[in-house]
SERO-4910 file (N, C-alpha, C, O; in steps of 0.05 Angstrom, whole numbers):
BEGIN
 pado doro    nc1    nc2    nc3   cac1   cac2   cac3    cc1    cc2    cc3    oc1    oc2    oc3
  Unk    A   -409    185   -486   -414    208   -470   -428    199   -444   -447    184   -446
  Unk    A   -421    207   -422   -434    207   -403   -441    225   -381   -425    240   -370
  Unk    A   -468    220   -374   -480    249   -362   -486    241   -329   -478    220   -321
  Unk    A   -496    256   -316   -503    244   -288   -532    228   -290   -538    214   -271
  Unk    A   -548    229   -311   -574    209   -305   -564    195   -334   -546    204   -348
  Unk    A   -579    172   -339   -575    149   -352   -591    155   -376   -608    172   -381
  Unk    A   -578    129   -393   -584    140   -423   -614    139   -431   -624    153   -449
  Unk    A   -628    118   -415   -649    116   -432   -670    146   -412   -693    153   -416
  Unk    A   -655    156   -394   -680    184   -385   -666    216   -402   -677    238   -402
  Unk    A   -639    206   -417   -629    227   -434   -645    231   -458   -643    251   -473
  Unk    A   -666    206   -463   -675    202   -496   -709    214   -473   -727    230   -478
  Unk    A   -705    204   -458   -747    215   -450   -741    240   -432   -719    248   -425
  Unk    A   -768    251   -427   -774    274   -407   -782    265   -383   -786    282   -365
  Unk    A   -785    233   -378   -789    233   -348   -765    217   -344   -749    206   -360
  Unk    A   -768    219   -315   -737    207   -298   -745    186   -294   -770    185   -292
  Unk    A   -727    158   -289   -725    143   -271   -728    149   -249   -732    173   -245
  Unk    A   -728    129   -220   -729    133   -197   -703    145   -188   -700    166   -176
  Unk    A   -680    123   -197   -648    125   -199   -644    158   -204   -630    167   -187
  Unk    A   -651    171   -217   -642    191   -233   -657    213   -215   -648    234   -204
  Unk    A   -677    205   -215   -697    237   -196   -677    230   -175   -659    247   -173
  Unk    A   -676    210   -158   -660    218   -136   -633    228   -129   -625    238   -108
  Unk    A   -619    223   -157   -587    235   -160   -594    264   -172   -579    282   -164
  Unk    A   -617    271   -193   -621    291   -190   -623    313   -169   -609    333   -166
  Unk    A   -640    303   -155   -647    319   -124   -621    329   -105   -616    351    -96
  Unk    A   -605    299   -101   -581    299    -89   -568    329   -106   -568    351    -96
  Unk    A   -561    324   -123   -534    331   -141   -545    363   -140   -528    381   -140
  Unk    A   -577    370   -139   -586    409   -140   -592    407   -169   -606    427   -174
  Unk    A   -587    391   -194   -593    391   -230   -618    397   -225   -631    387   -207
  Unk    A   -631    424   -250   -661    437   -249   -655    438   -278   -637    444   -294
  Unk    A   -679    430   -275   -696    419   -307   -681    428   -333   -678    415   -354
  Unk    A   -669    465   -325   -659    475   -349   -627    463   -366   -618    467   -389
  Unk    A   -616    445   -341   -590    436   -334   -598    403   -349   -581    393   -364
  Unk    A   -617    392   -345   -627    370   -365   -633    375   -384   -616    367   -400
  Unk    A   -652    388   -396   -647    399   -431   -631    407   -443   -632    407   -468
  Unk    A   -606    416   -426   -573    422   -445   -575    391   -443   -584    377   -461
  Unk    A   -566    381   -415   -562    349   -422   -569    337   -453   -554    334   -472
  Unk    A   -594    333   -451   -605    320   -477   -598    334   -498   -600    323   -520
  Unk    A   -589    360   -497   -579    372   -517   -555    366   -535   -552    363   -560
  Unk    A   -531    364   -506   -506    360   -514   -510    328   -519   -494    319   -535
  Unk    A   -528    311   -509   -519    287   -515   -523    279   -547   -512    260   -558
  Unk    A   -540    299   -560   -551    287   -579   -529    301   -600   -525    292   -622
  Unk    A   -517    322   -591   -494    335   -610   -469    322   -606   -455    316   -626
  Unk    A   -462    317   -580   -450    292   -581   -439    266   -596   -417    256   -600
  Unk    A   -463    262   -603   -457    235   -622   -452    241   -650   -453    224   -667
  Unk    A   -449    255   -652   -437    272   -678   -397    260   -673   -384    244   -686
  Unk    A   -390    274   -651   -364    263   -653   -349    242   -631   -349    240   -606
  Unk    A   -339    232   -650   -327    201   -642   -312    206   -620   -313    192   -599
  Unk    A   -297    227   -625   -273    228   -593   -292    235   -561   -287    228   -538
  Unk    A   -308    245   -570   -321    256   -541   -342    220   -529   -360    220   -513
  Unk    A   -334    203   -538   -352    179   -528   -345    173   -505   -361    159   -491
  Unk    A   -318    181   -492   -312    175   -460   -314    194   -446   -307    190   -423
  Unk    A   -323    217   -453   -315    243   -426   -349    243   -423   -369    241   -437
  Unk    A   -342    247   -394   -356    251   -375   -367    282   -367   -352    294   -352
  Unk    A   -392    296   -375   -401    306   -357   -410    313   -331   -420    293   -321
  Unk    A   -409    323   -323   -409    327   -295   -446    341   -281   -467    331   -272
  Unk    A   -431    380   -290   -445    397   -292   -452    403   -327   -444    392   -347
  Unk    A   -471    428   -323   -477    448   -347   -489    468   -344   -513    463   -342
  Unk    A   -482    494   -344   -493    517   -327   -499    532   -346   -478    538   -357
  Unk    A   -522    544   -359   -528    564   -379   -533    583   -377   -557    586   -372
  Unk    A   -516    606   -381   -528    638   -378   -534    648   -397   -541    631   -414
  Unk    A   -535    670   -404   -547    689   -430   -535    676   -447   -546    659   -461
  Unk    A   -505    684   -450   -486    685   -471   -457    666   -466   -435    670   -478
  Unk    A   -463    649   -448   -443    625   -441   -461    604   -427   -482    604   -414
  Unk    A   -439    581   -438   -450    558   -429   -424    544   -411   -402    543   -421
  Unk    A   -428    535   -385   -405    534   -369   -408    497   -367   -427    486   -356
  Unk    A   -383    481   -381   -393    443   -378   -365    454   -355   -350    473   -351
  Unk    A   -372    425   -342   -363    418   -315   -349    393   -319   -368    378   -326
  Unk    A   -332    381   -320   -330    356   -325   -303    347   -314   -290    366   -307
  Unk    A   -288    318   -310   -266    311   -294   -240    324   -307   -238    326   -331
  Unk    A   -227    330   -296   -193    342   -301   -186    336   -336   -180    351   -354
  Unk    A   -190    301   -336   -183    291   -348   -195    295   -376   -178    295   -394
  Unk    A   -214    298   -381   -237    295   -400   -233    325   -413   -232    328   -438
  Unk    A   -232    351   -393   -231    375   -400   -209    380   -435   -213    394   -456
  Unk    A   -182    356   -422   -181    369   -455   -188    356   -474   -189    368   -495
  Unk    A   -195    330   -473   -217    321   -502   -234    342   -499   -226    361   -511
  Unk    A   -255    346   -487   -281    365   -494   -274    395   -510   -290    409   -523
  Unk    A   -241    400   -504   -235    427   -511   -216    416   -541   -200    432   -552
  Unk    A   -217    401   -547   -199    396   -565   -174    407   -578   -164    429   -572
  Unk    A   -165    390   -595   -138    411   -608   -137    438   -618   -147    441   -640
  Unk    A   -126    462   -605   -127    482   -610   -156    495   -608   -160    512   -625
  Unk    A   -171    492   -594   -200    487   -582   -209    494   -602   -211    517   -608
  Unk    A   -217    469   -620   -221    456   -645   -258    452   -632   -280    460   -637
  Unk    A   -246    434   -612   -285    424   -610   -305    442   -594   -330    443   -594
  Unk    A   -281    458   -577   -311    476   -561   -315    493   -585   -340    492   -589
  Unk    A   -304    510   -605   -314    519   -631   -326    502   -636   -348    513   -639
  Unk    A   -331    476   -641   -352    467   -661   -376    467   -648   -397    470   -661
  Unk    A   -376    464   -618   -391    473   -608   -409    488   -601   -433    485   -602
  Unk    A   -390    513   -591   -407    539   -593   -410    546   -622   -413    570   -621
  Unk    A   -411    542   -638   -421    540   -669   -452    532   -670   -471    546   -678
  Unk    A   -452    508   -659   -470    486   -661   -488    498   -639   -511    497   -646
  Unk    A   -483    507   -618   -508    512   -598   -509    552   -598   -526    565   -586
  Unk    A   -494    560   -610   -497    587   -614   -484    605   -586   -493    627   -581
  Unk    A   -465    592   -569   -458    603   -557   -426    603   -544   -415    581   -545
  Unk    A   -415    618   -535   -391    617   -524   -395    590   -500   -413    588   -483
  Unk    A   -374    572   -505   -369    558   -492   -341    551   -474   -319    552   -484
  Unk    A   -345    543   -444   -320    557   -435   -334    522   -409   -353    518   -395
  Unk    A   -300    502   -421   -307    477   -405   -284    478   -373   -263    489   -377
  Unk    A   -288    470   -351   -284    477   -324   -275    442   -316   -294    427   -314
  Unk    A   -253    433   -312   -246    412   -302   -258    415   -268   -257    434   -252
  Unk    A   -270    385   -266   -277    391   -231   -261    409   -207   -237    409   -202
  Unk    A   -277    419   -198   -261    440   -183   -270    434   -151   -292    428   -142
  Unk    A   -246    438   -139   -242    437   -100   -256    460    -88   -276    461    -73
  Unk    A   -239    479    -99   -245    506    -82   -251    535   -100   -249    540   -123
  Unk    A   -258    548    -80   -272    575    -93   -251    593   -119   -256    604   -141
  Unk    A   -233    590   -105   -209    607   -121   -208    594   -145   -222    604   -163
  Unk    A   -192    567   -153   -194    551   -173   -225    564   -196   -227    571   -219
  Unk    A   -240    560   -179   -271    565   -190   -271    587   -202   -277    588   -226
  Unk    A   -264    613   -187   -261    640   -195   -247    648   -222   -255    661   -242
  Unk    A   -217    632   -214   -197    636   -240   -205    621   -267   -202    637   -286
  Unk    A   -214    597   -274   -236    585   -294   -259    601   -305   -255    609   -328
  Unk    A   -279    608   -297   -296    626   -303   -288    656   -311   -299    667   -330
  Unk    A   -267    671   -292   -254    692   -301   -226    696   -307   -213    713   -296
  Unk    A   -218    680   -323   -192    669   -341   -178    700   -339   -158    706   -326
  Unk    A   -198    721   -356   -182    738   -384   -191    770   -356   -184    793   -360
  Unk    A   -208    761   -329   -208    778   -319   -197    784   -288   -200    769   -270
  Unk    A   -181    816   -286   -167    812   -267   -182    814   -237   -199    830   -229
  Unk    A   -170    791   -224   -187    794   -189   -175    813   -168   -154    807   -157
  Unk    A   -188    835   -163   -174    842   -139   -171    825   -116   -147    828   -109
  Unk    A   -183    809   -100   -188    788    -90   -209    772    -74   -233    777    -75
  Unk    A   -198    755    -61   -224    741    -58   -217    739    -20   -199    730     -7
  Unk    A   -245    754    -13   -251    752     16   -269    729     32   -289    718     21
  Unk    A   -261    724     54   -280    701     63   -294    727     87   -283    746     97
  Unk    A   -315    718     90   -332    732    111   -341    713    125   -354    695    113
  Unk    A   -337    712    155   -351    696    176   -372    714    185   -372    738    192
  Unk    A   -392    694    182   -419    697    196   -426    682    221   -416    660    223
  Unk    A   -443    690    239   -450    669    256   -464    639    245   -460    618    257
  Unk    A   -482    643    217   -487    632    201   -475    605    182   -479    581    181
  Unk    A   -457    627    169   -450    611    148   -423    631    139   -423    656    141
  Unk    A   -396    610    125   -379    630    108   -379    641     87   -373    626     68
  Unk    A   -384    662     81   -388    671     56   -374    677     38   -356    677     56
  Unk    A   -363    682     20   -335    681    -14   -347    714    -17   -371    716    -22
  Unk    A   -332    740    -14   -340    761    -27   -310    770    -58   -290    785    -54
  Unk    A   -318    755    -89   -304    769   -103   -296    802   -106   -313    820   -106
  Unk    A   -273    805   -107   -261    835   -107   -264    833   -142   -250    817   -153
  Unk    A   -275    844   -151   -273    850   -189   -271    885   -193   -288    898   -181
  Unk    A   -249    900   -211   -254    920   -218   -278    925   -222   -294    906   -224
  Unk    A   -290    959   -227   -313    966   -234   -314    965   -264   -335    961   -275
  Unk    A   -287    968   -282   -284    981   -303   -285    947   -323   -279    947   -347
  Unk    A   -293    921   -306   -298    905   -307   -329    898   -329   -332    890   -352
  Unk    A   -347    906   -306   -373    895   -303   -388    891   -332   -405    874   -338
  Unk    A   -375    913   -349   -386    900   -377   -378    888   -380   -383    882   -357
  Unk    A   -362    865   -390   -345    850   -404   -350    820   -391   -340    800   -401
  Unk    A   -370    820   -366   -363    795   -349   -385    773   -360   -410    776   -356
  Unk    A   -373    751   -374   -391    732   -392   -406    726   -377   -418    708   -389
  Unk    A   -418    728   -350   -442    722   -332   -448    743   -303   -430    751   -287
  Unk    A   -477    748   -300   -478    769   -294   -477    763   -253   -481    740   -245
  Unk    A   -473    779   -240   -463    772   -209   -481    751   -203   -472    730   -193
  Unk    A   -514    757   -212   -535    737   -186   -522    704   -204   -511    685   -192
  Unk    A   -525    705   -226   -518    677   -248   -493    666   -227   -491    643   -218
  Unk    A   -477    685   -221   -451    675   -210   -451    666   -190   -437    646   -186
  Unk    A   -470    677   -168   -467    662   -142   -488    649   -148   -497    645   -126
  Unk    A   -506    638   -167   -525    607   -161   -510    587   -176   -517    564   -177
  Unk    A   -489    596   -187   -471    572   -204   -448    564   -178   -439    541   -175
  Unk    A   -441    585   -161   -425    574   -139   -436    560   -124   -427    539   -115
  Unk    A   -463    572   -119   -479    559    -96   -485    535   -101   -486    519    -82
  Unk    A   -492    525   -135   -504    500   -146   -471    485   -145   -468    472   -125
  Unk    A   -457    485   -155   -442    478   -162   -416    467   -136   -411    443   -133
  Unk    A   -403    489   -119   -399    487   -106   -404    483    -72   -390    478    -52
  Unk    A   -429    487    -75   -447    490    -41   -428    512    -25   -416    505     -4
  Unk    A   -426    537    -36   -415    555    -11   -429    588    -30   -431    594    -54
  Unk    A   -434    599    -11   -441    628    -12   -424    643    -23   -402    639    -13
  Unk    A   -423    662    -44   -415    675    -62   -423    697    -81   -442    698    -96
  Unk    A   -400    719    -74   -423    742    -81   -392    766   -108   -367    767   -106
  Unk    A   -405    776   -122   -385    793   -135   -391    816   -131   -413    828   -135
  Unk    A   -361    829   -118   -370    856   -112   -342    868   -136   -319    860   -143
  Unk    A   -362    895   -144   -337    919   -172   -333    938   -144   -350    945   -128
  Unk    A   -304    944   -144   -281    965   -138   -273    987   -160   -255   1003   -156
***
């Protein structure tokens, strides 16, 4: 398994130098290293996941969002999503894994698979461009993460502004 900081700061609570600084780079906050050490240690439980690569790990209430290369996404999801069940078993939560992603849309459709988008607006600012999701209203229960969760997972994740608006 492999994570963005190295193995021997996955087993302690302090960082390397190496690691605080790819930490810093990369935006990972503290709560995003304790899944780390989490998943690594559940991890070793199974044999197939010894090559995929973590990336991200984003935790909300009631989902846990891994981030990881194209490639890796379907070991981590296994046959007949065999392992993210054993997973969300094992950490008590819905788990929903996200092959690295380019752009906002891609991003959108992963996170909201099973929900429909009215669409997705760009807003120019003098500032900065901003992502405004179109989501039904008749939506907003059902959405495995709540709007602010959503735009600091775009914002962390992707570096662009992002906001969900219900129609």
């Amino acid at each position: 398994m492999k994570f963005p900081i190295c193995k021997v700061c996955l087993k302690n609570d302090i960082l390397c130098s190496g690691c605080a600084e790819k930490v810093k780079e990369l935006g990972i906050k503290a709560d995003e290293l304790k899944m780390f050490r989490r998943l690594n240690k559940l991890f070793k439980r199974y044999d197939q996941l010894k090559d995929v690569e973590v990336k991200r790990v984003i935790d909300s209430k009631n989902i846990l969002l891994i981030i990881t290369n194209r490639e890796d996404a379907s070991k981590l999801i296994g046959k007949n999503g065999g392992m993210v069940k054993k997973l969300g078993k094992d950490l008590g939560k819905q788990i929903r894994v996200i092959g690295e992603l380019s752009d906002i849309g891609q991003f959108v459709n992963e996170i909201f698979f099973s929900t429909p988008i009215l669409g997705i607006n760009v807003l120019y600012t003098p500032e900065k461009k901003k992502y405004r999701i179109r989501i039904p209203s008749s939506e907003r229960v059902v959405l495995p993460i709540t709007p602010e969760k959503f735009s600091d997972i775009a914002n962390s994740v992707l570096n662009v502004d992002a906001e969900l608006v219900f129609e």
